[in-house]
N, C-alpha and C positions, 0 to 999 in steps of 0.2 A: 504494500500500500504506500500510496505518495504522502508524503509530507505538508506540511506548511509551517514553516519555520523564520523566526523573526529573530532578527538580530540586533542586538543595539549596545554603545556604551553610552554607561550610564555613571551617577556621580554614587556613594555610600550610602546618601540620603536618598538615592531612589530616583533623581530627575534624569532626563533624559533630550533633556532640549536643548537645540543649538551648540554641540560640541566642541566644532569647528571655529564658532564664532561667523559663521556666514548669515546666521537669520539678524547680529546685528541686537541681538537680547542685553541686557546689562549683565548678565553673567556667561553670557557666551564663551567661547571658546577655551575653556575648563580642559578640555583635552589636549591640546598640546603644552599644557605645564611638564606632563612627562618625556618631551621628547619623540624625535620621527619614528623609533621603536615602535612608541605605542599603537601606530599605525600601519607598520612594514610588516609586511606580506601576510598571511591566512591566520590574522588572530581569531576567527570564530570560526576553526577548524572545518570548512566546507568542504576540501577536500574536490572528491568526483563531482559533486553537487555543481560547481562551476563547472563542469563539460557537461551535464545530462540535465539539469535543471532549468530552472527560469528564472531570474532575479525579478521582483517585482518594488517598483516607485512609485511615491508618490511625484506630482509634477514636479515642487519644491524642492525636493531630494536631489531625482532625476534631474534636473535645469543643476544643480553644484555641481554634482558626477559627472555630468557631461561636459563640464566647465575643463576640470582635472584628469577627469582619469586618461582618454586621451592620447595625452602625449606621454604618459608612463610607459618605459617600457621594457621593466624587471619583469622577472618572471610572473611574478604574481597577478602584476598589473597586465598583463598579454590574454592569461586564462580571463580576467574580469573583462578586458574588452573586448574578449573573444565568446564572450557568456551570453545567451539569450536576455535577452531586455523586456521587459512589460512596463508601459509608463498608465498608469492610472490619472487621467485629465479632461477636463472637460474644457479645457479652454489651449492647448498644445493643437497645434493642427499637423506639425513636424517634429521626426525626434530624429531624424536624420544626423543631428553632431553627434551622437555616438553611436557607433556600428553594431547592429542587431538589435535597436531599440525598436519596436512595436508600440504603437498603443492600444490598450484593452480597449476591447469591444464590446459595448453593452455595462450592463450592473456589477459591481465590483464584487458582488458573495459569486452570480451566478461567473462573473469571468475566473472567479479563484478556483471555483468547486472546478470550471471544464478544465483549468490547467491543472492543477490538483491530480485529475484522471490519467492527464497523462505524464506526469513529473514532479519531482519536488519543486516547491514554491518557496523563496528565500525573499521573507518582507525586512529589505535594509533600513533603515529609519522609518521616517513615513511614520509616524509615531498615529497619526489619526485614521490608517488603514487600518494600523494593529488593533487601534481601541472598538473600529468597527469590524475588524475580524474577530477579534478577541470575544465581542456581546454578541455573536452569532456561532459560536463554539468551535473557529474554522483554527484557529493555529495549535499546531499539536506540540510543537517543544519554541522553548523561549531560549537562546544565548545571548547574556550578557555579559561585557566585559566591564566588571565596576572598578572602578579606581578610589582610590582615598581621597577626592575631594569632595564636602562638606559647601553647597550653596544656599541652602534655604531654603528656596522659592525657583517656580519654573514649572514646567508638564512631564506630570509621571508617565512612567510608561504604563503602570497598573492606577486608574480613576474606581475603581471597585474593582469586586469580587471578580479571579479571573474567569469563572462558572463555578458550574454544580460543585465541585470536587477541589479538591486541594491540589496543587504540583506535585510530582515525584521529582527529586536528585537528583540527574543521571550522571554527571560527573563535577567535579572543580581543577580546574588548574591552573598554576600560576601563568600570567599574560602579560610579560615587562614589569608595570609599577601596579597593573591591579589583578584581578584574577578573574578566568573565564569561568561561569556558570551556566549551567544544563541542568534547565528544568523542564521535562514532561510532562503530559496529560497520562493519567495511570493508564495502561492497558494500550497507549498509542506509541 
């Protein structure tokens, strides 16, 4: 069975907004206090998922990535641009700046469930796909990379209950200055 899987880093206190500093937030860019580390090459262990999957964007996301990723052209950065793309927009009429980007077709549940069917589905940021996947019970494991910074204020990744059931563990490891977490839906 395919997946749907969300990735994000996030701060100790749980926020998840504006990492980069691109949306421009007063506490923006909180992620590069650790260094390019933090960011070089497969920190949320995708592995094969970038050859056989689909990355899924929000516009917002997708319009940065497409800014950067690009002209990368380390290994890691080759598989991602080399990755199937889905941009979720209603106002994109081109996603042409980076190669293999599509835009989703129709309703964002019913276009995750058809990709779904046939592939794992990796929602990278996009923080308001996830809170509408997440209250429709569509993403089955969560990777976060949290770091040791402490903001306050900002958008969680989790605004309630993630559904019925509680997360399972599925791994921890360290990831530079924070450490990656794997959490499943039980039984998926």
């Amino acid at each position: 069975m395919h997946r749907v899987i969300a990735i994000h880093y996030a701060t100790l206190d749980g926020f998840v907004e504006d990492p980069d500093g691109a949306g421009g937030t007063p506490g923006g860019g909180w992620l590069y206090r650790y260094g390019p580390e933090t960011l070089a090459g497969d920190k949320f262990r995708l592995g094969t998922i970038l050859d056989t999957g689909a990355l899924l964007f929000g516009r917002v996301t997708w319009e940065v990535f497409s800014r950067r990723w690009p002209a990368r052209s380390d290994d890691f950065s080759a598989r991602m641009n080399a990755a199937r793309k889905v941009v979720v927009s209603r106002s994109l009429g081109d996603v042409s700046a980076w190669e293999n980007s599509t835009l989703l077709d129709g309703d964002l549940v019913d276009g995750v469930q058809r990709l779904r069917s046939e592939r794992d589905v990796v929602v990278i940021g996009s923080v308001g796909i996830v809170h509408e996947l997440t209250a429709r019970d569509l993403v089955d494991e969560f990777r976060v990379v949290v770091l040791p910074t402490v903001l306050g204020t900002g958008r969680r990744l989790f605004t309630g209950p993630a559904g019925a059931d509680d997360l399972d563990l599925a791994s921890v490891e360290q990831s530079g200055s924070g450490a990656l977490l794997r959490y499943r839906r039980p039984g998926r």
